[in-house]
KEDREN-390217 format. One record per atom (N, C-alpha, C): x negated, y negated, z negated; atom name; residue in three letters; residue number from 1. Coordinates in steps of 0.001 Angstrom, whole numbers, always signed. Layout:
pt east->X; north->Y; up->Z; name->CA; resn->ala; resi->NUM
...
This chain:
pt east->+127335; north->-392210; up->+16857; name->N; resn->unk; resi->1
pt east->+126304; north->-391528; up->+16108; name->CA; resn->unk; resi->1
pt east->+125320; north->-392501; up->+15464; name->C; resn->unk; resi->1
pt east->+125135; north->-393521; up->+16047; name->N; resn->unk; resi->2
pt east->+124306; north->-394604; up->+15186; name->CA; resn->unk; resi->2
pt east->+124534; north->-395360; up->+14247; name->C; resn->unk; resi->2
pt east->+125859; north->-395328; up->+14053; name->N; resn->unk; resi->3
pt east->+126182; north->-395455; up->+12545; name->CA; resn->unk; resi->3
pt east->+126101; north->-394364; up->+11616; name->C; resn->unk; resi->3
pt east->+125671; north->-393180; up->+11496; name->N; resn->unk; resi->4
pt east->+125957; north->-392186; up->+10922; name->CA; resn->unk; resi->4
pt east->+124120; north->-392062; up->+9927; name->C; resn->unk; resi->4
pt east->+124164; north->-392490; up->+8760; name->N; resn->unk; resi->5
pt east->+122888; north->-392507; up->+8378; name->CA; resn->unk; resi->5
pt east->+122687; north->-390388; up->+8031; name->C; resn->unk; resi->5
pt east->+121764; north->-389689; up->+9074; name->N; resn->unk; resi->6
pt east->+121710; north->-388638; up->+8764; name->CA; resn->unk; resi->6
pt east->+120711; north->-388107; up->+8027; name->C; resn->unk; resi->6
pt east->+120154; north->-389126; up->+7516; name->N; resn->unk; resi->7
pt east->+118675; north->-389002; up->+6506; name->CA; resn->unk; resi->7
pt east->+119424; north->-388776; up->+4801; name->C; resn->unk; resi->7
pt east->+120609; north->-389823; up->+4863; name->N; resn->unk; resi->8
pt east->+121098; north->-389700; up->+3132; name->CA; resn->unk; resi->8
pt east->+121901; north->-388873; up->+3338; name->C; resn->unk; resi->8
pt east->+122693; north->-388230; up->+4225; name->N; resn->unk; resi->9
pt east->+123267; north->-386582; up->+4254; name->CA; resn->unk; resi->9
pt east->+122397; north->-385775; up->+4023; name->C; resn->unk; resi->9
pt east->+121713; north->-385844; up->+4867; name->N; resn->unk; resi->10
pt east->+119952; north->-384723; up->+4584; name->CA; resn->unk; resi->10
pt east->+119751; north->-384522; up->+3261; name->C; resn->unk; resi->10
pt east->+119760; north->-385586; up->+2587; name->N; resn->unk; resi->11
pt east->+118788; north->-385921; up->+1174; name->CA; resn->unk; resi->11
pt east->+120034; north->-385381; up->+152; name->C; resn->unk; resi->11
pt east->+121053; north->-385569; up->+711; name->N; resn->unk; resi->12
pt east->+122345; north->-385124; up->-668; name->CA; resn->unk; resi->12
pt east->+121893; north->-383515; up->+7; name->C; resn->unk; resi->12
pt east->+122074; north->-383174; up->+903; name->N; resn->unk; resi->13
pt east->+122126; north->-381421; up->+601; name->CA; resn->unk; resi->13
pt east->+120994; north->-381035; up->+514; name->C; resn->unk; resi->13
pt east->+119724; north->-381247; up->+471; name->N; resn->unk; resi->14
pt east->+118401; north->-380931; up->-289; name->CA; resn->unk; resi->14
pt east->+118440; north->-381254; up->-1350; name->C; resn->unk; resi->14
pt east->+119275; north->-382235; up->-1976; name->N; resn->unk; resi->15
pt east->+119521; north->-382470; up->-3624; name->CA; resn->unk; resi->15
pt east->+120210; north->-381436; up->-4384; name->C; resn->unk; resi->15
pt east->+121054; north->-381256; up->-3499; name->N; resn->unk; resi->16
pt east->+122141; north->-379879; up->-3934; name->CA; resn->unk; resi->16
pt east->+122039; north->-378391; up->-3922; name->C; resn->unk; resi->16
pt east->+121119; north->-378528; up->-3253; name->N; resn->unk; resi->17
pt east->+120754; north->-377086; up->-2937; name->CA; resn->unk; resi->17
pt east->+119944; north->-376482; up->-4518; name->C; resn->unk; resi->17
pt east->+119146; north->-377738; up->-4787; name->N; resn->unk; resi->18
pt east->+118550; north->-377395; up->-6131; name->CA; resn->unk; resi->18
pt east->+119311; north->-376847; up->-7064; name->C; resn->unk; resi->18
pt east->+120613; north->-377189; up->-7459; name->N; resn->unk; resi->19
pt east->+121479; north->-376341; up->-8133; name->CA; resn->unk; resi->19
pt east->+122164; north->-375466; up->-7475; name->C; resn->unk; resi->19
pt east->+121800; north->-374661; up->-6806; name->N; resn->unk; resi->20
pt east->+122143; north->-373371; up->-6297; name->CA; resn->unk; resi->20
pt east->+121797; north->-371516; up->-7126; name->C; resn->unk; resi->20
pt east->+122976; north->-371367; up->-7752; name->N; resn->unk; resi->21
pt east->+123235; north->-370243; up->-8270; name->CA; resn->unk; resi->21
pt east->+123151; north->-369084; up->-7207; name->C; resn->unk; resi->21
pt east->+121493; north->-368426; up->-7457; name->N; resn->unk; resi->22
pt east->+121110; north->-367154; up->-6233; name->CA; resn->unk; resi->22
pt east->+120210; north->-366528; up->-7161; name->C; resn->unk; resi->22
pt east->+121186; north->-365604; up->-8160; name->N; resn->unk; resi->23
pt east->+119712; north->-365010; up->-8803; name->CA; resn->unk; resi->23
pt east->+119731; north->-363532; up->-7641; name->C; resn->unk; resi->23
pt east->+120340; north->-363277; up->-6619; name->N; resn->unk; resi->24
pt east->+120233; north->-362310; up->-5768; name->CA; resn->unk; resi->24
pt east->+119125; north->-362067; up->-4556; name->C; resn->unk; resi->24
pt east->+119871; north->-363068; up->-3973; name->N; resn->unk; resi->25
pt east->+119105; north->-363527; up->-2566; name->CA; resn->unk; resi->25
pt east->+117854; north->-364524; up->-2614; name->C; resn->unk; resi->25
pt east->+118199; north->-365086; up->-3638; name->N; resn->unk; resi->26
pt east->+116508; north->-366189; up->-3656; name->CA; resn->unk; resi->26
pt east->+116486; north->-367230; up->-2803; name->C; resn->unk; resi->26
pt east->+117968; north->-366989; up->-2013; name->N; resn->unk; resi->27
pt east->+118110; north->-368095; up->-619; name->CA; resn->unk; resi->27
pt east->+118937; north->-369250; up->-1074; name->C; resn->unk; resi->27
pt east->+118499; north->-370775; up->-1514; name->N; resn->unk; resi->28
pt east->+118787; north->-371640; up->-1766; name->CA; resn->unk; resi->28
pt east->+119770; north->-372510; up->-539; name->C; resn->unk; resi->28
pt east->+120587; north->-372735; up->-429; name->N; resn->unk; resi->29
pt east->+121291; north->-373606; up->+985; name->CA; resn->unk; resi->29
pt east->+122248; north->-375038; up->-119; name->C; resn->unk; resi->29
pt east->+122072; north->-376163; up->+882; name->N; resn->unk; resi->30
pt east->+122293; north->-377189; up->+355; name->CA; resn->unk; resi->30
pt east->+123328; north->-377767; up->+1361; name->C; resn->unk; resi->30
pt east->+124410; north->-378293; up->+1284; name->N; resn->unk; resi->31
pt east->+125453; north->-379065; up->+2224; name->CA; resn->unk; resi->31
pt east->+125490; north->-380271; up->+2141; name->C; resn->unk; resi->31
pt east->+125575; north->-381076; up->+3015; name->N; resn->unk; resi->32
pt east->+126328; north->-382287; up->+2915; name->CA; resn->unk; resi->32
pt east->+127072; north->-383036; up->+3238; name->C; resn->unk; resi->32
pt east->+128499; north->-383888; up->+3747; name->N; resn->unk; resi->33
pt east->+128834; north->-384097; up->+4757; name->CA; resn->unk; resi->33
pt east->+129141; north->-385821; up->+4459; name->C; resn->unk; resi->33
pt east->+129446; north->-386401; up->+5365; name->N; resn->unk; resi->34
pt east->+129663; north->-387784; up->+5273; name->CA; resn->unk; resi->34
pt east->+131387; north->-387786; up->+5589; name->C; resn->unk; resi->34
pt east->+132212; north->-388589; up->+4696; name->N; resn->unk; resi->35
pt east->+133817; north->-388488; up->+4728; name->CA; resn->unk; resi->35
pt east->+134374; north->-389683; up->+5474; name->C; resn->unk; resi->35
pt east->+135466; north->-389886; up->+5762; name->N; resn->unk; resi->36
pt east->+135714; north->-391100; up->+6545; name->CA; resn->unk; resi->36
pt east->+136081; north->-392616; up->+6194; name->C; resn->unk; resi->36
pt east->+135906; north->-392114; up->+4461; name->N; resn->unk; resi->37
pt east->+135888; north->-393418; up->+4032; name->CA; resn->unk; resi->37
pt east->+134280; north->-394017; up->+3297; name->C; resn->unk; resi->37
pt east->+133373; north->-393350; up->+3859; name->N; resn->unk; resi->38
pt east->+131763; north->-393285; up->+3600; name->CA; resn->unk; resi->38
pt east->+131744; north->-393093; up->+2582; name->C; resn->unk; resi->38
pt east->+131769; north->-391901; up->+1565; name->N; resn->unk; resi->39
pt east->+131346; north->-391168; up->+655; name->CA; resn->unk; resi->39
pt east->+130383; north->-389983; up->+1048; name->C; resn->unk; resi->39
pt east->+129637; north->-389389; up->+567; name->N; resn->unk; resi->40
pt east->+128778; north->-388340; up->+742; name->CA; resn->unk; resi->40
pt east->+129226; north->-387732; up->-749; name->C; resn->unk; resi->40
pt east->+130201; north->-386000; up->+402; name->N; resn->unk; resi->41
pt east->+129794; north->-385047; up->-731; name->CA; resn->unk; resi->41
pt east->+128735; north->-384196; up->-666; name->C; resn->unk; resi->41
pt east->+128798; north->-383079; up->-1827; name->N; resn->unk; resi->42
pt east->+127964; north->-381740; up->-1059; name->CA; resn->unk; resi->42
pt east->+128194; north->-380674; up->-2132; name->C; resn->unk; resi->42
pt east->+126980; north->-380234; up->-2080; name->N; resn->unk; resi->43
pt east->+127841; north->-378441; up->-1941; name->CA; resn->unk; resi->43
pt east->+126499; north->-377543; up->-2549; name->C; resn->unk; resi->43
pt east->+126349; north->-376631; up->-3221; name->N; resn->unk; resi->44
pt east->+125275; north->-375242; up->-3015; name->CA; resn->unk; resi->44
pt east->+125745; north->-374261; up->-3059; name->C; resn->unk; resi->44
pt east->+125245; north->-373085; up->-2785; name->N; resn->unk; resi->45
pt east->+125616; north->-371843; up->-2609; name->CA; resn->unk; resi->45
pt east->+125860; north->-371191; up->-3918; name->C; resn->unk; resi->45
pt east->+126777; north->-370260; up->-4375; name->N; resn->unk; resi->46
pt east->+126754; north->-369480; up->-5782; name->CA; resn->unk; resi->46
pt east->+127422; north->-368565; up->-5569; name->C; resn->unk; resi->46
pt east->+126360; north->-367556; up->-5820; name->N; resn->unk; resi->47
pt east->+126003; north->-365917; up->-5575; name->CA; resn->unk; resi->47
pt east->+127098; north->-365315; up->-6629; name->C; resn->unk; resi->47
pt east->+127383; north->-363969; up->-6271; name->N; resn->unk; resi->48
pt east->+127959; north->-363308; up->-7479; name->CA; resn->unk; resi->48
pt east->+127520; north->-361861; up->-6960; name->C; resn->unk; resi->48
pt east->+127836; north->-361068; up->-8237; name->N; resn->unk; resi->49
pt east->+127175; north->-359984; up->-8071; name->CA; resn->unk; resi->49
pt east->+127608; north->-358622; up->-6889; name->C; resn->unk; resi->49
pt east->+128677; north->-359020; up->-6723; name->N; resn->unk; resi->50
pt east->+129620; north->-358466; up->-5887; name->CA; resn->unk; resi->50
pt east->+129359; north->-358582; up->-4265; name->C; resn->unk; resi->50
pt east->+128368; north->-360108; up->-4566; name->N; resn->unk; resi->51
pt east->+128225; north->-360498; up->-3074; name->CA; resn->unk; resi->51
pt east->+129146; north->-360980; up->-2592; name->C; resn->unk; resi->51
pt east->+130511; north->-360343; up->-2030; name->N; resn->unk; resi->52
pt east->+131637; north->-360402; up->-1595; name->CA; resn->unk; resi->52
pt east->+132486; north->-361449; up->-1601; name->C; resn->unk; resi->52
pt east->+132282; north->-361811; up->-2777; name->N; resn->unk; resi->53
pt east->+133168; north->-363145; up->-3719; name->CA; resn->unk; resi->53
pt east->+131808; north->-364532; up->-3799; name->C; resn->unk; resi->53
pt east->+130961; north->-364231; up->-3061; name->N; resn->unk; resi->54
pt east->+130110; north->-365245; up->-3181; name->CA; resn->unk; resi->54
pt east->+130252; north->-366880; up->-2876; name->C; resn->unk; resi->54
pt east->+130078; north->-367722; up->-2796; name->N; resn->unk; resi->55
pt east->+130803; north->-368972; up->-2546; name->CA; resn->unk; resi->55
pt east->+129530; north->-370022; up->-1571; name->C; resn->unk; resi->55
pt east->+129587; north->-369602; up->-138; name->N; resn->unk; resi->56
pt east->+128688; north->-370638; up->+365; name->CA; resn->unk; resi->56
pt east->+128571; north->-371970; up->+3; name->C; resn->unk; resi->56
pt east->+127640; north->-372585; up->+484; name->N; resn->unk; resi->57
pt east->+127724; north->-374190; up->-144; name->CA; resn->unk; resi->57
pt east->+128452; north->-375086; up->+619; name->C; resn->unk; resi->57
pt east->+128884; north->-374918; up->+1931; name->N; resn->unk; resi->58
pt east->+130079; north->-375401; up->+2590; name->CA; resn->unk; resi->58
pt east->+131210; north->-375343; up->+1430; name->C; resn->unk; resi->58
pt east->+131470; north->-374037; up->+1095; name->N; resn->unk; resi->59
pt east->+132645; north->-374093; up->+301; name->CA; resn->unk; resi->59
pt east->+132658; north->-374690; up->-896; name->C; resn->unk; resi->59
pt east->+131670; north->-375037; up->-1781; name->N; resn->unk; resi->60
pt east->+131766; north->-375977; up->-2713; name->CA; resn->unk; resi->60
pt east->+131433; north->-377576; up->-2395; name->C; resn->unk; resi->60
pt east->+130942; north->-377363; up->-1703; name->N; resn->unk; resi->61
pt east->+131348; north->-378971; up->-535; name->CA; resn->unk; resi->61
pt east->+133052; north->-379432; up->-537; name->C; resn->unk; resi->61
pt east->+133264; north->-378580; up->+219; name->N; resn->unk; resi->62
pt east->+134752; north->-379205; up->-148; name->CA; resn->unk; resi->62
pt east->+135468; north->-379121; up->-960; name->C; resn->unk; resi->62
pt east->+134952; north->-377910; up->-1989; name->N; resn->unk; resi->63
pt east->+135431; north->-378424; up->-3512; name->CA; resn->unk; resi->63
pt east->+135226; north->-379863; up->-4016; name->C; resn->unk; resi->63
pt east->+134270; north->-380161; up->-3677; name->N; resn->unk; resi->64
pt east->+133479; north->-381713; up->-3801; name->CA; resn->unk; resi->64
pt east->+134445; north->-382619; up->-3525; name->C; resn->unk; resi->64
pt east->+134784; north->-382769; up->-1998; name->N; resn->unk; resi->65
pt east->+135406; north->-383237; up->-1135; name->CA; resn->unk; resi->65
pt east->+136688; north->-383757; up->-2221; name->C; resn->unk; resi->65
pt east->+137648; north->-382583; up->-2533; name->N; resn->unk; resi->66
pt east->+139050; north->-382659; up->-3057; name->CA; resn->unk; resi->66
pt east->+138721; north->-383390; up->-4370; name->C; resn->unk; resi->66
pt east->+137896; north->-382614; up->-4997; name->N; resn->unk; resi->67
pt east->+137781; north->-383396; up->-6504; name->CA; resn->unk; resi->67
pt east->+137304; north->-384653; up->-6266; name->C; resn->unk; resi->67
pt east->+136653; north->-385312; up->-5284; name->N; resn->unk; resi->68
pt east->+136375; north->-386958; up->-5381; name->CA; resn->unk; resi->68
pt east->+137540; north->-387523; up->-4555; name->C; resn->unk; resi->68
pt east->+138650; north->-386942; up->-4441; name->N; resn->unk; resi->69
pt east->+139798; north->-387549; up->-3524; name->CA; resn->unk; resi->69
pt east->+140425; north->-387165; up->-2144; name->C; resn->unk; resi->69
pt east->+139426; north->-386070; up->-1675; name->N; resn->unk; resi->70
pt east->+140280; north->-385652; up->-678; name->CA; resn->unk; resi->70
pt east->+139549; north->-386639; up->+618; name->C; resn->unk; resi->70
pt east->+140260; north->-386578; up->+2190; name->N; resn->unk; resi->71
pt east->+139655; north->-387219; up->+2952; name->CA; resn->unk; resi->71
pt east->+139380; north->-386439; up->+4226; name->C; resn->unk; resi->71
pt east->+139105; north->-386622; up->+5243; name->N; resn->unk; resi->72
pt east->+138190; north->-385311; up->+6476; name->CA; resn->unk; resi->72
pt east->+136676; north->-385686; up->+6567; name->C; resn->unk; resi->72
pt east->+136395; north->-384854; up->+6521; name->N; resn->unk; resi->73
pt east->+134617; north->-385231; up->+7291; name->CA; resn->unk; resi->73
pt east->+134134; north->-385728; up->+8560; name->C; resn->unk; resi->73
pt east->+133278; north->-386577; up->+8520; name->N; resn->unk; resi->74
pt east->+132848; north->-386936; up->+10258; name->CA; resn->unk; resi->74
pt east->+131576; north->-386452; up->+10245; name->C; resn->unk; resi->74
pt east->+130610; north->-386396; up->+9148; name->N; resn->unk; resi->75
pt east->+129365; north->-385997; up->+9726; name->CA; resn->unk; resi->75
pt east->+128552; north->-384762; up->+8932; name->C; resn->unk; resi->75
pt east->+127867; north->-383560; up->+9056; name->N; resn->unk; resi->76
pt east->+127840; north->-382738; up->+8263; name->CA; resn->unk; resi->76
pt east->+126217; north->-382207; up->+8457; name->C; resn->unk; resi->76
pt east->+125677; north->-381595; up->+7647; name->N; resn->unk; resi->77
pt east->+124369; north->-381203; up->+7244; name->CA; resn->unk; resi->77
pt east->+124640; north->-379936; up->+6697; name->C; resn->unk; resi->77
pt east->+123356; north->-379008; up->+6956; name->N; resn->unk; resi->78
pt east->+123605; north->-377819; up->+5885; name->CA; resn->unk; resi->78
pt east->+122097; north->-377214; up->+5817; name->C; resn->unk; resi->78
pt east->+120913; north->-377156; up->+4852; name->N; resn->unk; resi->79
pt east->+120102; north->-377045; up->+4856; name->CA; resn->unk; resi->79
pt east->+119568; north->-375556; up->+3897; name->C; resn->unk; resi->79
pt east->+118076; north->-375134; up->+4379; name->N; resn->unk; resi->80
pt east->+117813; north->-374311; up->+3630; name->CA; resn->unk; resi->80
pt east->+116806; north->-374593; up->+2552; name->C; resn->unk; resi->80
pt east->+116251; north->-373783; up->+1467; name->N; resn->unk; resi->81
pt east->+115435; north->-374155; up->+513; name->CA; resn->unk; resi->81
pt east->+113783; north->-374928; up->+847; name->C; resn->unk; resi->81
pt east->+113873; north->-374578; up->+2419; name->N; resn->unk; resi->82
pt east->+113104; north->-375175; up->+3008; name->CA; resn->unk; resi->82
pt east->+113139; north->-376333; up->+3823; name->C; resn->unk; resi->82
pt east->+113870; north->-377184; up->+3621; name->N; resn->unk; resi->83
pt east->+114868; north->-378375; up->+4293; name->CA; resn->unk; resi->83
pt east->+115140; north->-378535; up->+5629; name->C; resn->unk; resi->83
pt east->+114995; north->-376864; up->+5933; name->N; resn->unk; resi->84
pt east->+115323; north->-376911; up->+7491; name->CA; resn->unk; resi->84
pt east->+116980; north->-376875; up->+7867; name->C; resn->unk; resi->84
pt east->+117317; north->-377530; up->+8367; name->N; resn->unk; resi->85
pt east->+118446; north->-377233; up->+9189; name->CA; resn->unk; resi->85
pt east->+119240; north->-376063; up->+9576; name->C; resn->unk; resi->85
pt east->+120351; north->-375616; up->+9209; name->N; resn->unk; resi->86
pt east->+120297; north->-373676; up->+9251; name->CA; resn->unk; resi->86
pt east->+121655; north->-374632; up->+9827; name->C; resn->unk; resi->86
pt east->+122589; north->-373354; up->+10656; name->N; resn->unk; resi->87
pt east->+123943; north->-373096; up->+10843; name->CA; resn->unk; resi->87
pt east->+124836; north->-372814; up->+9757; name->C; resn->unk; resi->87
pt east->+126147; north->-373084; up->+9359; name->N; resn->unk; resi->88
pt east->+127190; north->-372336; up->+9091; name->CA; resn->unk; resi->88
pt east->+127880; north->-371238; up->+9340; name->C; resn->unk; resi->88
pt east->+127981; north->-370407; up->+8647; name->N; resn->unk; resi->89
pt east->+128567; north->-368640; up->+9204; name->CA; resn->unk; resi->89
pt east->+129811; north->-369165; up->+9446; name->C; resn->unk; resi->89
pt east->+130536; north->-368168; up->+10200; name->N; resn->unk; resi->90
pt east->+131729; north->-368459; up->+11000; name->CA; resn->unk; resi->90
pt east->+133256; north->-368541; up->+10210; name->C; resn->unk; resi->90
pt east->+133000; north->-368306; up->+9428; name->N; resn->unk; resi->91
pt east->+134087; north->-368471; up->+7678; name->CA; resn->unk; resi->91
pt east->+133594; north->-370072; up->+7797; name->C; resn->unk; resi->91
pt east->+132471; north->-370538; up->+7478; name->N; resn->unk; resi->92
pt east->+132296; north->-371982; up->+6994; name->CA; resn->unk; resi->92
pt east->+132475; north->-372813; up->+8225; name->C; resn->unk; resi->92
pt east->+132571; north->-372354; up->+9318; name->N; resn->unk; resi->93
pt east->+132712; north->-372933; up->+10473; name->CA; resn->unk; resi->93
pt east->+134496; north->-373804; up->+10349; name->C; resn->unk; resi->93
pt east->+135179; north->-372467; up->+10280; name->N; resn->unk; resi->94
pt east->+136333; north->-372624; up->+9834; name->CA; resn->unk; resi->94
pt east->+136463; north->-373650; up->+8993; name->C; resn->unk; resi->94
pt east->+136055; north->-373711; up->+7929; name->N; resn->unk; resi->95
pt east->+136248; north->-374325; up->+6638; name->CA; resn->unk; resi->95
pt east->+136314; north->-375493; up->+7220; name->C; resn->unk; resi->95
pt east->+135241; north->-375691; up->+7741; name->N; resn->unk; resi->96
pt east->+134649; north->-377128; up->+7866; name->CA; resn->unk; resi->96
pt east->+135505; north->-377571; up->+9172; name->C; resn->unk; resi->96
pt east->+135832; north->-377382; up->+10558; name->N; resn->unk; resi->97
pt east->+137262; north->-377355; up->+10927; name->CA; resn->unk; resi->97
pt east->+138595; north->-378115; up->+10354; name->C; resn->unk; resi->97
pt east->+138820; north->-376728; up->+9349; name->N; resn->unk; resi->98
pt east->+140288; north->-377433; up->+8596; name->CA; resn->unk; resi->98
pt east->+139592; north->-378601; up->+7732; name->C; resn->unk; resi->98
pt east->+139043; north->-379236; up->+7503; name->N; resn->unk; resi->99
pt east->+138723; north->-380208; up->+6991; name->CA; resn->unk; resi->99
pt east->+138237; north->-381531; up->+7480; name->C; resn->unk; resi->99
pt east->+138169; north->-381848; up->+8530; name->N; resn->unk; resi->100
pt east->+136748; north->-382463; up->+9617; name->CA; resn->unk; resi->100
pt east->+138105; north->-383514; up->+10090; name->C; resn->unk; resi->100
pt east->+137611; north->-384296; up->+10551; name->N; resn->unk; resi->101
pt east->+138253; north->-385615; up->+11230; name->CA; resn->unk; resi->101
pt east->+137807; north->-384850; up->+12945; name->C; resn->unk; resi->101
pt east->+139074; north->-385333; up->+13707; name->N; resn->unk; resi->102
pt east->+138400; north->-384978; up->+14940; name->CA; resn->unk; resi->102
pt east->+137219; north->-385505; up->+15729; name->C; resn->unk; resi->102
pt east->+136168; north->-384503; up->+16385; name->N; resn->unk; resi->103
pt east->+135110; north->-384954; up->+16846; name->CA; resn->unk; resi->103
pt east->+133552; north->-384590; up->+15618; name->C; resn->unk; resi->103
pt east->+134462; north->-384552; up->+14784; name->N; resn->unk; resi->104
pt east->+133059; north->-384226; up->+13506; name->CA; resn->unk; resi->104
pt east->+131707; north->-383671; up->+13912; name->C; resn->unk; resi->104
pt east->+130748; north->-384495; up->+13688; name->N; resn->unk; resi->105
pt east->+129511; north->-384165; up->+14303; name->CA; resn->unk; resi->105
pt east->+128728; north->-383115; up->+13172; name->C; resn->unk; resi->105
pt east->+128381; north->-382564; up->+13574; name->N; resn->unk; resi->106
pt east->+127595; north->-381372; up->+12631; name->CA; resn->unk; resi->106
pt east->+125618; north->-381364; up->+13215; name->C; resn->unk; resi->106
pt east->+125058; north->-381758; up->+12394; name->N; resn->unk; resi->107
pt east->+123211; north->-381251; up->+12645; name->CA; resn->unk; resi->107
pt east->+123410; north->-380035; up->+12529; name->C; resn->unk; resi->107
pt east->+123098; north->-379383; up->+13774; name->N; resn->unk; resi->108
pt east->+122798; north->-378189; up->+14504; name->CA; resn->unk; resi->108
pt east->+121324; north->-377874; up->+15163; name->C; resn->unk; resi->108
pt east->+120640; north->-376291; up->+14643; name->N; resn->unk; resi->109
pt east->+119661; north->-375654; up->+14913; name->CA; resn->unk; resi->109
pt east->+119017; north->-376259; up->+16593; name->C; resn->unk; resi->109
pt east->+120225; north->-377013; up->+17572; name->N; resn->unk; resi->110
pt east->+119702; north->-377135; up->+18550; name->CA; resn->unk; resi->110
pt east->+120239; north->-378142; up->+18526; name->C; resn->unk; resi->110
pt east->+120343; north->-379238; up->+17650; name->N; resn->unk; resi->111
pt east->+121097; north->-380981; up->+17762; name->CA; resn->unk; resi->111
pt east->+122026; north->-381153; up->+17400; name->C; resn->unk; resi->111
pt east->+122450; north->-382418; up->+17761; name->N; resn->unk; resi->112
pt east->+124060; north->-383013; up->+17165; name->CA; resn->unk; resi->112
pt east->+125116; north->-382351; up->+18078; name->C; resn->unk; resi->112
pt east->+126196; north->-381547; up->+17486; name->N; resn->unk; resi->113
pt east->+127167; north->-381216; up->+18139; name->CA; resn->unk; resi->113
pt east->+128532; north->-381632; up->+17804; name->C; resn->unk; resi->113
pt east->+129224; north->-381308; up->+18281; name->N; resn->unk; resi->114
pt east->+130595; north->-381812; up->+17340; name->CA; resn->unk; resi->114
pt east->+131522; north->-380537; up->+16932; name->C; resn->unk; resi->114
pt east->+132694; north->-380162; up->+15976; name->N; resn->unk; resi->115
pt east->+133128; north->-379016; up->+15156; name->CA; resn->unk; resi->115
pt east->+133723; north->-378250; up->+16422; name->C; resn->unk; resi->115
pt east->+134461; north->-379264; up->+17496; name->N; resn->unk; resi->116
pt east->+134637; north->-378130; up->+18825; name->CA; resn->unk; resi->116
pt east->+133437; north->-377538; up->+19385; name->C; resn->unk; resi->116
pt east->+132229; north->-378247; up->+19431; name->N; resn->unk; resi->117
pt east->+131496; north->-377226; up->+20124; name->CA; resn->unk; resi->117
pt east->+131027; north->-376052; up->+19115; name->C; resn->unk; resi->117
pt east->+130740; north->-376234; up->+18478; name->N; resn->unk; resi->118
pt east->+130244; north->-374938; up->+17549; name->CA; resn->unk; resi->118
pt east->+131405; north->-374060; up->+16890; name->C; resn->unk; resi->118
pt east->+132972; north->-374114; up->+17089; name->N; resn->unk; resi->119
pt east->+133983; north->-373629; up->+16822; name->CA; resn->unk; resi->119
pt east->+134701; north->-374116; up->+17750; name->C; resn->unk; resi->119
pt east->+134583; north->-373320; up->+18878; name->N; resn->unk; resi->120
pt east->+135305; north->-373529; up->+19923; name->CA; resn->unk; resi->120
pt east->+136881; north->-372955; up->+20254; name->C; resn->unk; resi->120
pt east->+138175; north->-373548; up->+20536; name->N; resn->unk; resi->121
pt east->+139337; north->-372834; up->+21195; name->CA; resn->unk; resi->121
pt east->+139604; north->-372431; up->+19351; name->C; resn->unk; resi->121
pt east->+139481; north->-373388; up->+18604; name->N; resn->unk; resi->122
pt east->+139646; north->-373467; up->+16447; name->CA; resn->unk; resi->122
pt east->+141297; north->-373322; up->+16831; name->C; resn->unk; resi->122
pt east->+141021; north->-372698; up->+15265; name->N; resn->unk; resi->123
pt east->+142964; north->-372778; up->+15307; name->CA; resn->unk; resi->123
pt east->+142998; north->-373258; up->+13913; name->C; resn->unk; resi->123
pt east->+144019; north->-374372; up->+13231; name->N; resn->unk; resi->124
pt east->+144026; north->-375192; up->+12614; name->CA; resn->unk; resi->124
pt east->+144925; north->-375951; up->+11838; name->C; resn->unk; resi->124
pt east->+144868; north->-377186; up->+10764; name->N; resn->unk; resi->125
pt east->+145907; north->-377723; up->+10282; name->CA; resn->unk; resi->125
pt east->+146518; north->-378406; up->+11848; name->C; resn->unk; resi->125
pt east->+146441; north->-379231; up->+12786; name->N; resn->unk; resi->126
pt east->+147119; north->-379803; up->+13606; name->CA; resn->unk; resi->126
pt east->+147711; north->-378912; up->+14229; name->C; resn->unk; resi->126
pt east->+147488; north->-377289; up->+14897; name->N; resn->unk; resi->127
pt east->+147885; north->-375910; up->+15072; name->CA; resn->unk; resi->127
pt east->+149486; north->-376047; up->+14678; name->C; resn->unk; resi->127
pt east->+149249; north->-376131; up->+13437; name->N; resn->unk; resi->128
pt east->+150252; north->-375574; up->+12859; name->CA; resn->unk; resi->128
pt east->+150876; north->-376517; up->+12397; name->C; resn->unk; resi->128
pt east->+150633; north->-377805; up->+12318; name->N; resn->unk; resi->129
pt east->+151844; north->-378974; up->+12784; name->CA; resn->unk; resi->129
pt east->+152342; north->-379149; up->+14013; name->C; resn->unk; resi->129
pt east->+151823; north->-378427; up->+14819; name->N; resn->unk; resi->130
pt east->+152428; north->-378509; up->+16571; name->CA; resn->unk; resi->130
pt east->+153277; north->-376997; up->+16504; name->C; resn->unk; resi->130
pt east->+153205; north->-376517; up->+15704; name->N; resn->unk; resi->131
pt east->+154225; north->-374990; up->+15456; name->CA; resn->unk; resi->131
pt east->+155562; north->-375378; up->+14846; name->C; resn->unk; resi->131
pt east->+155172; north->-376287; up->+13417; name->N; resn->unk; resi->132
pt east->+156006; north->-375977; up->+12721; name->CA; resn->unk; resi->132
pt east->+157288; north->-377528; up->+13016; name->C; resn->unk; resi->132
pt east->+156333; north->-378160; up->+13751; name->N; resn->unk; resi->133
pt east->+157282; north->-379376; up->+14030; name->CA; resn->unk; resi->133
pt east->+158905; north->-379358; up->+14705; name->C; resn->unk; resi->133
């Protein structure tokens, strides 16, 4: 964890959050995660009218992710318009899961955790290379 600078993760998803498409909710959320070859992507939220089809900022995070090359995440952030620290809903939990290097540490409402503890007993890409092997 002490290599993990969590101040310039911080600062990319409070950067990102600023372009966050919410003419609904008014609720700005910003992502960020650190990749394993030390890149920082990130992510904002974009609303649609439907709601339904809305696109958390986890999920354009790893749009991020693929379009700069692909990679897993080791360290992750997800902030609100108020640069507090919020959770991932349990869809982005996932997300972030199938994507994550094992052990991936996530800033969590109550500290540093890693993607098993906050998605515990995950089912997954390695899942389903131990199925299909």
């Amino acid at each position: 964890m002490a290599d993990i600078d969590w101040a310039a993760i911080r600062e990319a998803a409070v950067a990102a959050l600023e372009h966050a498409y919410v003419p609904y909710s008014k609720y700005q959320v910003g992502a960020a995660a650190l990749t394993e070859d030390g890149r920082i992507v990130s992510g904002c939220n974009i609303e649609n009218a439907s709601y339904g089809v809305t696109l958390c900022a986890e999920c354009t995070m790893v749009g991020d992710l693929h379009m700069g090359g692909g990679g897993k995440l080791v360290a992750f952030v997800c902030v609100n318009r108020d640069g507090e620290t919020i959770m991932p809903c349990g869809r982005c939990r996932q997300l972030l899961f199938e994507h994550s290097a094992e052990g991936m540490l996530l800033e969590t409402v109550s500290g540093i955790r890693t993607i098993d503890e906050v998605l515990p007993d995950a089912f997954g890409p390695r899942d389903i290379d131990r199925i299909v092997s």
